[in-house]
Each structure stands twice: as structure tokens, then as C-alpha cells.
C-alpha positions in Angstrom: -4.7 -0.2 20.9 -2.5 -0.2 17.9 -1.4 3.7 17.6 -1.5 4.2 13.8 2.1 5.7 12.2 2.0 9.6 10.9 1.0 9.7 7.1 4.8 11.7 6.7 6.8 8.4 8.1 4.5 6.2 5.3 5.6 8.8 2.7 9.0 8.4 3.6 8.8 4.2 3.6 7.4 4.4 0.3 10.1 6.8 -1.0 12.6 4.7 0.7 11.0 1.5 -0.8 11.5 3.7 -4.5 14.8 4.3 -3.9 15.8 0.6 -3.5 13.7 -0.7 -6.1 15.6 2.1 -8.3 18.9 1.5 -7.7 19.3 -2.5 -8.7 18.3 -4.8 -10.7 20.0 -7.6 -8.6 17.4 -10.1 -8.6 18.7 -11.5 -5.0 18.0 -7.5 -3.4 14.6 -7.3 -4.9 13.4 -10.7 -4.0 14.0 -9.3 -0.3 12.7 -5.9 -0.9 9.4 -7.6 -1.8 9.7 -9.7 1.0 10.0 -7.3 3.3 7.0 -5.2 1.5 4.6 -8.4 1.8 6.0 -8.7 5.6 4.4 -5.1 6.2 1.5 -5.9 4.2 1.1 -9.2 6.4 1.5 -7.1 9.8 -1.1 -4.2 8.9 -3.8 -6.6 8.3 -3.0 -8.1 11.7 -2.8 -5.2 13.9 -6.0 -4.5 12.2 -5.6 -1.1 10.9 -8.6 -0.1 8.2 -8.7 -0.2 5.1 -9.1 3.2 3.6 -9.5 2.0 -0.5 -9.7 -1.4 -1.7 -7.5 -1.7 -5.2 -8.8 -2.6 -8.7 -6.2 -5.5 -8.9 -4.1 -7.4 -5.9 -0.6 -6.5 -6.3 -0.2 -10.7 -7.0 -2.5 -10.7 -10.1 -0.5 -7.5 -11.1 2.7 -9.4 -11.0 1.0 -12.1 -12.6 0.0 -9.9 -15.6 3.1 -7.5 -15.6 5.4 -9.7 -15.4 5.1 -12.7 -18.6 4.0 -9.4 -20.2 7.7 -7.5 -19.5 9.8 -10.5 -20.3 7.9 -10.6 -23.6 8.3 -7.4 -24.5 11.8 -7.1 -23.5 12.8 -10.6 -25.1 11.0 -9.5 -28.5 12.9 -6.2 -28.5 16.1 -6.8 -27.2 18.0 -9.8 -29.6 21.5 -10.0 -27.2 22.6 -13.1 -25.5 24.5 -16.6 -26.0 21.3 -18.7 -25.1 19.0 -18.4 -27.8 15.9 -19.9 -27.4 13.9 -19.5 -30.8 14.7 -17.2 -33.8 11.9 -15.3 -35.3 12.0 -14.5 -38.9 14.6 -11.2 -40.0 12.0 -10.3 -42.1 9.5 -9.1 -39.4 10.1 -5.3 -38.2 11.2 -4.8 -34.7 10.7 -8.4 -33.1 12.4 -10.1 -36.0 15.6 -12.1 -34.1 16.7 -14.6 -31.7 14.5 -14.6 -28.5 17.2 -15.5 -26.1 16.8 -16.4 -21.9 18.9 -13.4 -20.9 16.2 -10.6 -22.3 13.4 -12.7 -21.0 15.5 -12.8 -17.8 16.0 -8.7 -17.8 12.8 -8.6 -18.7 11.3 -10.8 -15.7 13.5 -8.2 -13.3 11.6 -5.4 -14.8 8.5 -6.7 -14.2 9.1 -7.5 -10.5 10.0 -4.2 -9.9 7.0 -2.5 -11.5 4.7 -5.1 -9.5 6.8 -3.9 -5.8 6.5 -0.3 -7.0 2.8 -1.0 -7.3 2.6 -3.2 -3.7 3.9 0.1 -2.5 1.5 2.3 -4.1 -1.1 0.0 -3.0 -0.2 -0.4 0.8 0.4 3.0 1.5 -3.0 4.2 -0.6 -4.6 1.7 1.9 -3.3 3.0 5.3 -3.7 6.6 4.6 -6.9 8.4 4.5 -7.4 11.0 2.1 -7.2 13.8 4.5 -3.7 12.3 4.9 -2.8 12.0 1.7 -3.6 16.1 0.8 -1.9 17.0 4.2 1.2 15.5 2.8 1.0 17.9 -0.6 3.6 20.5 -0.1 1.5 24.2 1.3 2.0 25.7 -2.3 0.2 23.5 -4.0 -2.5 22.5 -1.6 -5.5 23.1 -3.5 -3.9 21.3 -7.0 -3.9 18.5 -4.4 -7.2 18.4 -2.9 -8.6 18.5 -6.7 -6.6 15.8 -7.7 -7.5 13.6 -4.6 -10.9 14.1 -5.3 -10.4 13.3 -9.1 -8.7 10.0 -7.9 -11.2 8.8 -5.2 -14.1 9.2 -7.8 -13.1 6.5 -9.6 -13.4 3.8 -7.1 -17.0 5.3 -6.5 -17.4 5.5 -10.3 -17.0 1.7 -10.2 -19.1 1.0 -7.2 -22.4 3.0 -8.8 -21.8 1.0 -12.4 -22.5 -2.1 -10.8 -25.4 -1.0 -8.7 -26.6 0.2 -12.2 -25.6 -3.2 -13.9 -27.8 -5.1 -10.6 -30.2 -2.9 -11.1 -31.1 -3.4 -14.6 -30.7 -7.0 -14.8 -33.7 -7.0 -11.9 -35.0 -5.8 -14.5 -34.3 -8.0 -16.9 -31.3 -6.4 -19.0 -28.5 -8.6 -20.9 -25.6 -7.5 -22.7 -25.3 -8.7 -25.4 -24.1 -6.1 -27.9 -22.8 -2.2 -27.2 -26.4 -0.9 -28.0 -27.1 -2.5 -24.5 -24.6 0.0 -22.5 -26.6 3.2 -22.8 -29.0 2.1 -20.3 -26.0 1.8 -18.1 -23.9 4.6 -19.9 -26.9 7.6 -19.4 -27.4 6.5 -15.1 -24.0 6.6 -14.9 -23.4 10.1 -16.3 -26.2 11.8 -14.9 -24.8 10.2 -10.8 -21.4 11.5 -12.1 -22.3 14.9 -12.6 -24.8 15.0 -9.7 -22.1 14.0 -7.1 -19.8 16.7 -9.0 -22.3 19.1 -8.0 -22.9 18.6 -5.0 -19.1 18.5 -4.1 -18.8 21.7 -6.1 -21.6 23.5 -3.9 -20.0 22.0 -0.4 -16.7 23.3 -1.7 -18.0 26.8 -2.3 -20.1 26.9 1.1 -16.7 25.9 2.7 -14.8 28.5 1.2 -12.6 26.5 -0.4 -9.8 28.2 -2.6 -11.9 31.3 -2.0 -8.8 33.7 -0.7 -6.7 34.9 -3.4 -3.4 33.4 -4.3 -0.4 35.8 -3.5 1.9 35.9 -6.6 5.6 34.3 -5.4 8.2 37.1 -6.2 9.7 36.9 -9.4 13.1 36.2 -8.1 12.0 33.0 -6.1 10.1 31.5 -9.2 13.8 32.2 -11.4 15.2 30.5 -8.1 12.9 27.4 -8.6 13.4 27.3 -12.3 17.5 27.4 -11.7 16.8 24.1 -8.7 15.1 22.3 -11.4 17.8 23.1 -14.0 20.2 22.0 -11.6 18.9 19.3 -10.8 18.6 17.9 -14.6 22.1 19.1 -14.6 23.5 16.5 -12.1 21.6 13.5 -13.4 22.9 14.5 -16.9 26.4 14.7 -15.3 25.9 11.6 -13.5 24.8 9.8 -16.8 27.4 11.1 -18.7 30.0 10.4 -15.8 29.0 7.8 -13.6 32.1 8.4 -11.6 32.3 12.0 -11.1 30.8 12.8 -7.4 30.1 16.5 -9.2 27.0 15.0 -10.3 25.4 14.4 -7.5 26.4 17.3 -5.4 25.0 18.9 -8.2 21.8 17.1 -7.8 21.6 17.6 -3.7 22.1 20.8 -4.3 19.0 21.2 -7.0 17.1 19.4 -4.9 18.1 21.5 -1.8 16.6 24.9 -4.0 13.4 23.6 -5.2 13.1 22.3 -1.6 13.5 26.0 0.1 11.5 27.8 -2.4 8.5 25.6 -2.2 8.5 26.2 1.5 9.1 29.6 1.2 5.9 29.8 -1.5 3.9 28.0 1.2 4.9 29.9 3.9 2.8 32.7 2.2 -0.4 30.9 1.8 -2.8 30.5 4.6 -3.2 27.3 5.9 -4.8 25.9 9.0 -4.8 22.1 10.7 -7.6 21.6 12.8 -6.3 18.4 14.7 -2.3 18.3 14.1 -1.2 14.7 14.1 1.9 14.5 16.4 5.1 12.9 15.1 6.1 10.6 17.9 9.1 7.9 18.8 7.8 5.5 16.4 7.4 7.7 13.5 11.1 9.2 14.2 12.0 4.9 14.0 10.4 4.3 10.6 11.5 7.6 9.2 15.3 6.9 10.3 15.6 3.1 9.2 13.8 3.9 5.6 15.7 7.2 5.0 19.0 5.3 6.2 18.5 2.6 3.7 18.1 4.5 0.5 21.0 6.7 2.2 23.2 3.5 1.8 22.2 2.2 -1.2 22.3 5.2 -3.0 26.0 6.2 -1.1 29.0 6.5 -3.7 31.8 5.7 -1.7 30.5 1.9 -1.3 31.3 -0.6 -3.7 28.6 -0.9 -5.6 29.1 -3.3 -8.0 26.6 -6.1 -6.6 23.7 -3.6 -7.4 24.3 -3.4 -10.8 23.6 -6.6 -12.4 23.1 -7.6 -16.2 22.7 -11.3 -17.9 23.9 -10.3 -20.9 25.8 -11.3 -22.9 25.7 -14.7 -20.5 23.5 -15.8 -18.0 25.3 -15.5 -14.7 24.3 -15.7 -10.9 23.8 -12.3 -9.4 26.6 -11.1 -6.4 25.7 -10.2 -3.0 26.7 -8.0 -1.1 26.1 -8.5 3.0 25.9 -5.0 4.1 22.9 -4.2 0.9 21.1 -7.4 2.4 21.3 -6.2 5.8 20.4 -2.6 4.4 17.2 -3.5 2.6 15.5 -4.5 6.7 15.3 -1.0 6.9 11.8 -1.2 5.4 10.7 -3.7 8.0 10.2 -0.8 10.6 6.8 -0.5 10.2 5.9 -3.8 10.9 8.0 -3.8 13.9 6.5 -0.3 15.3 2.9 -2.1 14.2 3.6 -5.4 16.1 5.5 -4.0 19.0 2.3 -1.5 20.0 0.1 -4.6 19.5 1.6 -6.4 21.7 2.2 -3.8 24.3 
């Protein structure tokens, strides 16, 4: 039996997987990134793992919709490049211009990466369960997160009772044909929504949920969280300002590093119990390692970096590529080797 990963290791792959998509535009990197993501897609649906939430849209008909949509937003906003390929009238505002093939070419890039951000989204949403999903919210904001989990997962259910409603009534033989035809859909709708809000409420209270009251953090640990963030908006200023100056991102680390410690410390003093502890085994150390070793090295200063960075303007120009980045981005196939490997087994 296929031993499923810890819901920690998937946060970790996805912010791994958001790391790489963040650092490069390089069209030759992301085409593998999203290979690799449909490759771990491809390998959880094998190994038969179940499908906690089904999404609104495939992340294929997203791509299909973001993408012409980016490269014409981008091409009728941004007039720079050699290859022009049709010149809009000056006199229109904004858009006036040349429409050239390097914005549209930007643009595309854009688009892909919003549609592998999405996969992302969408695969890890899928393996997780919700319990999952609010055991990874840090200890001090655990009931934030157990509200907004709930807001999130009434949608879906939000969409499953409007077409009940919509069967229902054309039993009975509704058509819509005009917005006067939705409150007999809008009213049903409503009154489930605040039923099943009800009813969640009173389970809540009877659980005790949020019942114990919050300790107040001292008032030098919430200055010390304040002074992480600051620093942390300090080294990405410093890094935008300076792209070469290592300062920055020390800076950064080191932010990071504070807000880290005082949120631990702030959940340290709120009770919290787990009633089944999932264990962090071998295979979750694996997955954790390779996707936390892969942003490590495309995000590392000290490499050349030059392949990531890639721009068709002001000519259109075939990307570089760098060997170790290629061989860096299989870091996001652990999963699908963990998942095959205990399949197989």
C-alpha cells in the first residue's frame, strides 16, 4: 500500500515549486518545471491516492485562458521591441502603439508561470485533507486558520447545492431565461447557506472550539515581530536597489529568521493538542531535502546566474541554459519517485 507523504514535505514541494517559478523567466527552466509538475500530477493519480477537492477549472483550461489573455495584456501595454507586428492608433490611451512579438513573447512567459503556480495550488489542495491543511497553519494563528479553511471548502459545496437546486427546479419545469428566473434558485440557496453555517457554528461551540482565552504575547515579542517584518522589507528593498550587494539578503535571512522564532515562541503559549501525530518518516526527509535543495540553488548568489534572467527585448533571442539549473529543477520529481517506489514495493 502506497504510504501517503506528510502534508509538511507537500508544503515544502510547493514552496520549492514557488521558488523556481519566481526566480526565471527562462522559458527553457519553466517548460521543465511544468514538466516535472505534470510528472507528479501523472504519478499521484496512479498510485491512487484520493482526491480530497476537485477544482473549478483543470490547470490546462487555465493555461488555456491565462495565457492568450497575458500575452495580450502585456503586448497592449508594453510598446518595446524591433519585431513589430501591427501598430494601433497613438491616439488610443494606454494601448495606443506597435504590438510587437517580444511583449507577446514576455507576456506568454507570464502566463505559463501563473498557470504552474496554479497546477501547484491545485495538486497539493488535492492530496491534502483539510485537517492537513490547518495542521500546517503556524500554532499562533490556528483558529484564523481553521475559519478560513472552512470559508474556503464552503465554496465547492456552495456549488454542488446550486445545481441540485438548478435540477431540481427544472423537474419542475423552470427555464432561465431572464434574471427574474434566479430568485427561485437565489432564496434555496441562501437559506442551505445559512443553515449549514449554523449548524457548523453550534458543532463548533459544543466542541469548544476557541473557547479558552488567548494569552496576550508580551509586548516586547510583538516589537520583535514588527522589527523581522521591517527587516525583512529592508533586504528586498536593498536587494532591489542593489542587486549585487549580498547585504540584502542576509538582511532578509535574518528577518525571516525573527518572524520565524517569535511565531513559535507565540505558539508555544497556546494550547494545542494532536490526537493522531502523523510521523515524518525517510521519504518525507527525501522530498523535503531535494525541494528545499533546489530553491537553495536557484536562489544561491555565488552561482552565475545569468541563464535565469532572460528578456526578449529589445530582440528576440533564444534563452541560455545552464546544465546545473536543468539538473536542479529534478528536485521536484521526489515525490513521484517516493510515490512510485512504495507502489512498487
Amino acid at each position: 500500500m502506497t504510504q501517503p507523504l506528510h502534508p509538511l514535505s507537500w508544503a515544502l514541494w510547493l514552496l520549492a515549486g514557488l521558488g523556481l517559478l519566481g526566480a526565471t523567466r527562462n522559458p527553457l527552466y519553466l517548460v521543465l518545471i511544468c514538466a516535472w509538475i505534470g510528472v507528479v500530477g501523472g504519478s499521484v493519480r496512479l498510485v491512487g491516492l484520493p482526491s480530497q477537492r476537485q477544482p473549478l477549472l483543470s490547470p490546462l483550461r487555465f493555461g488555456l485562458v491565462v495565457i492568450p489573455v497575458t500575452m495580450l495584456i502585456n503586448a497592449l501595454n508594453v510598446h518595446i521591441g524591433v519585431t513589430v507586428l501591427w501598430v494601433l492608433p497613438p491616439a488610443l490611451p494606454l494601448i495606443g502603439g506597435p504590438i510587437t512579438l517580444e511583449a507577446l513573447v514576455y507576456g506568454g512567459l507570464n502566463g505559463l508561470v501563473l498557470t504552474a503556480i496554479y497546477a501547484l495550488v491545485v495538486l497539493v489542495n488535492q492530496v491534502l485533507t483539510v485537517r492537513a491543511i490547518v495542521g500546517l497553519a503556524p500554532r499562533a494563528y490556528y483558529p484564523l486558520a481553521v475559519v478560513a479553511t472552512i470559508a474556503l471548502t464552503f465554496a465547492p459545496l456552495t456549488v454542488r447545492q446550486l445545481q441540485s437546486i438548478r435540477e431540481a427546479q427544472a423537474v419542475r419545469g423552470q427555464r432561465m431565461q431572464g434574471l427574474r428566473d434566479w430568485l427561485p434558485l437565489f432564496l434555496p440557496l441562501l437559506l442551505s447557506g445559512l443553515e449549514r453555517a449554523l449548524q457548523l457554528a453550534e458543532a463548533m461551540t459544543a466542541r469548544g472550539f476557541a473557547s479558552n482565552q488567548r494569552q496576550t504575547s508580551p509586548l516586547a515579542l510583538r516589537f520583535g515581530l514588527i522589527g523581522g517584518l521591517l527587516v525583512v522589507v529592508g533586504g528586498l528593498v536593498v536587494q532591489l536597489v542593489w542587486p549585487n550587494a549580498a547585504s540584502g539578503g542576509w538582511l532578509t535571512i535574518g528577518g525571516v529568521a525573527l518572524l520565524s522564532g517569535g511565531l513559535w515562541w507565540i505558539g508555544r503559549r497556546q494550547p494545542h493538542t494532536v490526537y493522531r501525530p502523523a510521523p515524518f518518516r525517510r521519504q518525507d526527509w527525501l522530498v523535503s531535502g531535494a525541494a528545499l535543495g533546489a530553491m537553495a540553488l536557484f536562489l544561491a548568489p555565488w552561482l552565475d546566474r545569468t541563464s535565469l534572467f532572460y528578456y526578449p527585448y529589445p530582440v528576440l533571442s533564444l534563452p541560455g541554459f545552464h546544465l546545473l539549473y536543468g539538473l536542479t529543477t529534478w528536485g521536484l520529481l521526489a515525490p513521484a519517485f517516493v510515490l512510485l517506489w512504495n507502489r512498487n514495493r
